[in-house]
C-alpha positions in Angstrom: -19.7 138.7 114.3 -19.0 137.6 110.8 -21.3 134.8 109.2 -19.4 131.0 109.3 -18.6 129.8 105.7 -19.5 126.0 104.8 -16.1 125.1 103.1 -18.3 123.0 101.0 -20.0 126.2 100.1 -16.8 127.7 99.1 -15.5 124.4 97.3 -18.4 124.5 95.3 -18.5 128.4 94.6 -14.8 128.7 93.5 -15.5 125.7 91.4 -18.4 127.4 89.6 -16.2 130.5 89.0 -13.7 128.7 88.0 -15.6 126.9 85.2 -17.3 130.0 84.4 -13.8 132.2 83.6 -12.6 129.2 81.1 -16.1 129.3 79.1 -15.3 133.4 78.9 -12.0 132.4 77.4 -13.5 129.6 74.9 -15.7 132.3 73.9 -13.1 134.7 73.1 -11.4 131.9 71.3 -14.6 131.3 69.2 -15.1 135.4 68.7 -11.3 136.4 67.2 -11.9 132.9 65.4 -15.4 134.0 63.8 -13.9 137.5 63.1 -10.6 136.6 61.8 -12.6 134.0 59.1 -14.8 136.7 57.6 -11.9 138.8 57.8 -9.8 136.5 55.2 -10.8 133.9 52.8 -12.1 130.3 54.3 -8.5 128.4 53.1 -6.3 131.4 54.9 -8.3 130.9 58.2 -7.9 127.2 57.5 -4.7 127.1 57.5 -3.8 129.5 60.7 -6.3 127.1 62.9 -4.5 124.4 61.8 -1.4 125.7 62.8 -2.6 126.9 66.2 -4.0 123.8 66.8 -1.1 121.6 66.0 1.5 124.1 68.5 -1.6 124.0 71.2 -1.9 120.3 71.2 1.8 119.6 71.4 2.3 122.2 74.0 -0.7 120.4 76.2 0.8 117.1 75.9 4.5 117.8 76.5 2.9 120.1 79.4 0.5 117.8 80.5 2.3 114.0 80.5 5.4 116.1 82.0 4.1 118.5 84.4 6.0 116.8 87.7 9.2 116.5 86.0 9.7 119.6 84.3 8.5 121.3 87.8 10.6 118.9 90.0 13.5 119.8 87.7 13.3 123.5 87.6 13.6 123.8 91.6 16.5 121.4 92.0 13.8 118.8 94.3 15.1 115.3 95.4 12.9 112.6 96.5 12.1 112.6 100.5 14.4 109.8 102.2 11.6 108.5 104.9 13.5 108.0 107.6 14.8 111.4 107.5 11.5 113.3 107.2 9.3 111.0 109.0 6.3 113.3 110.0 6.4 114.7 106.7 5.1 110.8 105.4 3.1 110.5 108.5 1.5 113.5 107.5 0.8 113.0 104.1 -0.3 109.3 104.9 -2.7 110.6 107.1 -4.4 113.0 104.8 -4.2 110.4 101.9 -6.2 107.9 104.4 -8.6 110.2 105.3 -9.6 111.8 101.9 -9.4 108.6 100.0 -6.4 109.6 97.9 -3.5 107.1 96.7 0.3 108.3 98.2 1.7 110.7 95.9 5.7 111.0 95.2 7.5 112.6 98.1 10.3 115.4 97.6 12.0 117.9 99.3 13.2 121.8 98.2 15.8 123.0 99.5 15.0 126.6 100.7 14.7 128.2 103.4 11.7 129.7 102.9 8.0 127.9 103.3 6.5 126.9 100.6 4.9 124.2 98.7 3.9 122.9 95.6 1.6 120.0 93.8 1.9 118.3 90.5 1.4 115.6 87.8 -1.5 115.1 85.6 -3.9 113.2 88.1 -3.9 111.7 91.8 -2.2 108.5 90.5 0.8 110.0 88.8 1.0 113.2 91.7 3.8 114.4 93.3 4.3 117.1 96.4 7.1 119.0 97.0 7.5 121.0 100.5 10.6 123.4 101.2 13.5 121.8 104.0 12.3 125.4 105.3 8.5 124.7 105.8 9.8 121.4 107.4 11.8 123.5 110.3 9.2 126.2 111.0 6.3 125.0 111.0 4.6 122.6 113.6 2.8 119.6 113.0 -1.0 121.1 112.7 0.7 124.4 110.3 2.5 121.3 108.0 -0.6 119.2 107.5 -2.9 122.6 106.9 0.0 123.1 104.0 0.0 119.5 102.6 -4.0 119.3 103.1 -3.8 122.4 100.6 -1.5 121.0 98.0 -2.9 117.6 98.3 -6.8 119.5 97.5 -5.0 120.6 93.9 -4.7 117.1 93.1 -7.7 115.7 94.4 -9.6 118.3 92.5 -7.2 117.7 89.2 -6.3 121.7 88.9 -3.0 120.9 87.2 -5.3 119.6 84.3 -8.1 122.2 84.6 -5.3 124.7 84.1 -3.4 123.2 81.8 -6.2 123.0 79.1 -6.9 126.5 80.4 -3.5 127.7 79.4 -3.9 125.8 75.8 -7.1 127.5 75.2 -4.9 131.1 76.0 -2.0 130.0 74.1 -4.1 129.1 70.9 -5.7 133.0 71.1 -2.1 134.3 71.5 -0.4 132.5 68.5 -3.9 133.3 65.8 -3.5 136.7 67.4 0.4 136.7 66.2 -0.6 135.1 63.3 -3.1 137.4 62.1 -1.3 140.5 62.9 1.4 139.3 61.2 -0.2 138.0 57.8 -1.5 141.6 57.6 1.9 142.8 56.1 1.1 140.4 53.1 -2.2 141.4 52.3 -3.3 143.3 49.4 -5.7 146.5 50.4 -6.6 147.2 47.0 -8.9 143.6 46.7 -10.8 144.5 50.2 -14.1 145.2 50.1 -15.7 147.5 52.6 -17.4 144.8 54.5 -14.3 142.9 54.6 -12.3 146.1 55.7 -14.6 145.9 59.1 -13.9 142.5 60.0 -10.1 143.7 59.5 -10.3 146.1 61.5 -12.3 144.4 64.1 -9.8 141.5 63.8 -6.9 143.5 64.9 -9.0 145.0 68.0 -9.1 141.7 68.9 -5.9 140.3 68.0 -4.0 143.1 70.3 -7.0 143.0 73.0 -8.1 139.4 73.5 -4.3 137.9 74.1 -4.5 140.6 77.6 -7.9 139.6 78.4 -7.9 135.9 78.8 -4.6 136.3 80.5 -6.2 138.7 83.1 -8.7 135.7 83.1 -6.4 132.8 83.6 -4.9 134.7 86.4 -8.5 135.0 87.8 -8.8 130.9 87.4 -5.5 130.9 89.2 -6.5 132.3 91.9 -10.2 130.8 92.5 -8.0 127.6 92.7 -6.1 128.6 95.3 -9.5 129.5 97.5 -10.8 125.8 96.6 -7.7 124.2 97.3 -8.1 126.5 100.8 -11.2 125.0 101.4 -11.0 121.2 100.6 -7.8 121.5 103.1 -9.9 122.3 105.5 -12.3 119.8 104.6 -9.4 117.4 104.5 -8.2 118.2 108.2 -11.2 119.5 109.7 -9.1 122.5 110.9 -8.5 125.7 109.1 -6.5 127.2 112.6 -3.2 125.0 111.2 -3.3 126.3 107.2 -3.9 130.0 108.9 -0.8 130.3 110.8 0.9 128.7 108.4 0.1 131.4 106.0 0.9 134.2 108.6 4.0 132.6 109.0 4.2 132.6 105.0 3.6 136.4 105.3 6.9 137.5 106.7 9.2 135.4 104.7 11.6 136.7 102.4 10.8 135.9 98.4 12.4 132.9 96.9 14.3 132.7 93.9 12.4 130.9 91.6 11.2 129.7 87.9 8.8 132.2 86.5 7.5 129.4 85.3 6.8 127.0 87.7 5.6 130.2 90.4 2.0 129.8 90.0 1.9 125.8 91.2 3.2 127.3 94.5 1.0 127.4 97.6 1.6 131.0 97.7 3.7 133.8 95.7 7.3 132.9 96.0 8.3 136.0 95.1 6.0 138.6 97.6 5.6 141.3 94.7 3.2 143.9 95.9 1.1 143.9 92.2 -2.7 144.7 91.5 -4.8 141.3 92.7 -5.6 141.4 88.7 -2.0 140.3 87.7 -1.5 137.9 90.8 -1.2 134.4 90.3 -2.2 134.2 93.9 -5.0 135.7 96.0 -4.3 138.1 98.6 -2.5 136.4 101.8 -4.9 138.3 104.1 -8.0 137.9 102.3 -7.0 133.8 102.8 -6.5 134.0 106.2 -10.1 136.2 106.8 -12.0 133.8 104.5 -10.3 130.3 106.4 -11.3 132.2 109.7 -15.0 131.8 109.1 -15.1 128.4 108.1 
């Protein structure tokens, strides 16, 4: 018989991981940034910082401050009427009470398919958004295991963790472009040798580092999903609801979908078979074994 997993054990260790992968991808950030400074003069690096910095910041706040509208908006979602979709509120007002949580905005998807999503930049200004599908087929212990999960992302302020995540990517992407680009405008003949390597090691990185922390956030991606897993469980005291929910989850059909807004679903809306490495999600299966020890 397989050894029982403490979900605080897994809360804790998915946490860790997490934390870990986004100091792999500051580090990066700081590498291409030492490189690409002894690669050009101090007021040519000055200036491509600057730039990177100014596009990073703006993209975090516009992301950040805007997060539940901009995902609420891209999947058509109206707010929940309550008399309508009573046990949904009774079920969310249950797991709010019981975790500690304020009431987050209530909406509804319409879809067919079950799904679910969290958002907004902390529990106070948090919304969750469940398909009229997932409302249909699943029962009341499968629906709380769902809102348990998407109520965990909030609680443990993942839209923020990855959000400065995906600033700290997009700032290596644009000095990347940046770099590869102002090499068309340099002069070779005023290059010394020493200089020469930190070119050449500059471009490695330039083409290299952009895929590597995106192989990372995707990592970071999915270790949130495994917390958010376990603090449901936590949170309902019952991982046998948010397992067959997830086997039910298994045999749907994909959904048609922003690219965008895919990763803040509970699980991959569109069911590509892809290498775990480029999945925004972790493996339905390997879910469903993990919750099945806790």
């Amino acid at each position: 018989m397989a050894e029982r997993i403490s979900f605080y054990d897994q809360i804790t260790r998915n946490k860790r991981k997490s934390v870990f992968l986004m100091v792999i991808v500051f580090l990066v950030l700081l590498l291409i940034g030492y490189v690409i400074s002894k690669a050009f003069d101090p007021s040519s690096f000055f200036f491509i910082m600057i730039l990177s910095i100014i596009f990073s910041i703006s993209y975090l706040l516009i992301s950040y401050y805007n997060s539940d509208k901009i995902a609420l908006a891209s999947v058509s979602a109206k707010p929940a009427n309550r008399n309508q979709y009573r046990q949904y509120y009774d079920s969310v007002e249950g797991l709010t009470l019981a975790s500690g949580m304020p009431m987050p905005k209530l909406y509804i998807m319409e879809n067919e398919q079950i799904n679910a999503f969290a958002s907004g930049r902390d529990p106070k200004h948090a919304v969750v958004c469940v398909t009229t599908g997932a409302l249909k087929q699943l029962n009341k212990q499968e629906l709380e295991g769902v809102l348990a999960h998407e109520l965990s992302h909030i609680s443990n302020y993942d839209i923020r963790f990855i959000t400065l995540v995906a600033v700290m990517v997009g700032m290596i992407s644009i000095i990347s472009q940046m770099f590869l680009r102002s090499m068309w405008f340099r002069s070779n003949d005023r290059d010394n040798k020493g200089n020469a390597i930190f070119i050449l090691l500059g471009i490695a990185l330039a083409i290299l580092a952009p895929i590597v922390v995106q192989l990372v956030q995707l990592a970071i991606s999915r270790k949130r999903e495994f917390s958010a897993d376990a603090t449901a469980v936590q949170f309902t005291r019952y991982p046998v609801g948010l397992m067959n929910a997830l086997r039910k989850i298994k045999g749907d059909k994909p959904m048609k979908v922003n690219k965008a807004v895919a990763p803040l679903f509970m699980s991959d809306p569109f069911r590509v078979k892809v290498s775990n490495l480029l999945s925004t999600h972790p493996d339905i299966n390997e879910r469903i074994r993990i919750l099945s020890r806790m």
